[in-house]
C-alpha positions, -999 to +999 in steps of 0.1 A: -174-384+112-154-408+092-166-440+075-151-476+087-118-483+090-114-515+068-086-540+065-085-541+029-109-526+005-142-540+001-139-560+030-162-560+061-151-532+084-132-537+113-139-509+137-154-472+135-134-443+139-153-418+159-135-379+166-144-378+208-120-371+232-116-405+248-107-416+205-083-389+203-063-393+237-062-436+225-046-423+195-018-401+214-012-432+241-006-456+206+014-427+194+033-427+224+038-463+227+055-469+192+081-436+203+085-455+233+090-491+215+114-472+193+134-463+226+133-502+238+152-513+208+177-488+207+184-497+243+188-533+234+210-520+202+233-500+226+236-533+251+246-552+217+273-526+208+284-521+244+289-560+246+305-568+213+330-540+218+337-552+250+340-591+244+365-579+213+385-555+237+388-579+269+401-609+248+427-588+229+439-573+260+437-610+278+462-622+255+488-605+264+491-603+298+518-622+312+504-662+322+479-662+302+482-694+277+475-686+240+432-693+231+427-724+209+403-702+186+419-671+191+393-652+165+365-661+181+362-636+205+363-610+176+339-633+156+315-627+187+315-592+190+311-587+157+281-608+158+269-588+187+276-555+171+262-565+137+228-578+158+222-543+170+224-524+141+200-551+121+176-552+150+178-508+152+171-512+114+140-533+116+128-515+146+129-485+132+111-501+095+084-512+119+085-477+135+080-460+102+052-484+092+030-479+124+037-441+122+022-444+081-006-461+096-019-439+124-015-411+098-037-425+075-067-411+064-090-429+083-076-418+119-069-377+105-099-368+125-089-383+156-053-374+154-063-336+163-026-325+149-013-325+115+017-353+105+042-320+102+070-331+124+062-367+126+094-376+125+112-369+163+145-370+184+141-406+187+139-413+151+168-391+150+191-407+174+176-444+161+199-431+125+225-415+143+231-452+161+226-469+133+259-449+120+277-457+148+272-493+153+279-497+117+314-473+122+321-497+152+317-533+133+336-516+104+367-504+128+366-540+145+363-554+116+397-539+097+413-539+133+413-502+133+407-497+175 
């Protein structure tokens, strides 16, 4: 049995941290929940990329079809998607800075013994993909950026 789980030393402790079954399966379901958070923001990234792209794409495209007067701000479309784009791979960043700090604290020593598994592999597909978006929303703002699509 582990001692008190306290929020900073010599403090009063919060809660005890007791190795039974119904402590262990708690800990998977909050293990769960921050994969699945993880998931949540890197669907709100990819809804950030998909509409920046798009808002820079339809406006350039607008422009020159035939009838269609010249936009008073005609960078502001771009301005907008970039915004978009740039919003989603800050929020993937912090989510996934949040991600790693929740993941240091359920694997701290005070929850080992409920945990049941060691932190080998800790680090999972959706971390994985999380980077691998980060890349390419930051390859996206860069190409819109220096007009290379």
């Amino acid at each position: 049995m582990t001692g008190p789980v306290t929020a900073v030393e010599g403090a009063e402790p919060r809660f005890d941290v007791r190795p039974t079954s119904d402590s262990h399966f708690s800990w998977l379901r909050t293990r769960l929940a921050v994969e699945s958070t993880l998931m949540s923001w890197m669907r709100t990234a990819i809804s950030l990329f998909g509409f920046g792209f798009t808002i820079v794409q339809f406006f350039d495209r607008l422009g020159t079809l035939p009838g269609v007067s010249a936009a008073r701000f005609p960078e502001a479309s771009r301005y907008l998607g970039l915004t978009l784009i740039f919003c989603g791979v800050a929020a993937l960043v912090i989510s996934i800075v949040q991600y790693r700090w929740s993941l240091k604290y359920l694997w701290s020593s005070d929850f080992r013994s409920i945990a049941g598994v060691t932190p080998d592999g800790k680090l999972t597909a959706t971390y994985a993909s999380a980077m691998t978006l980060i890349i390419v929303g930051t390859l996206t703002f860069l190409s819109l950026l220096f007009r290379l699509i």
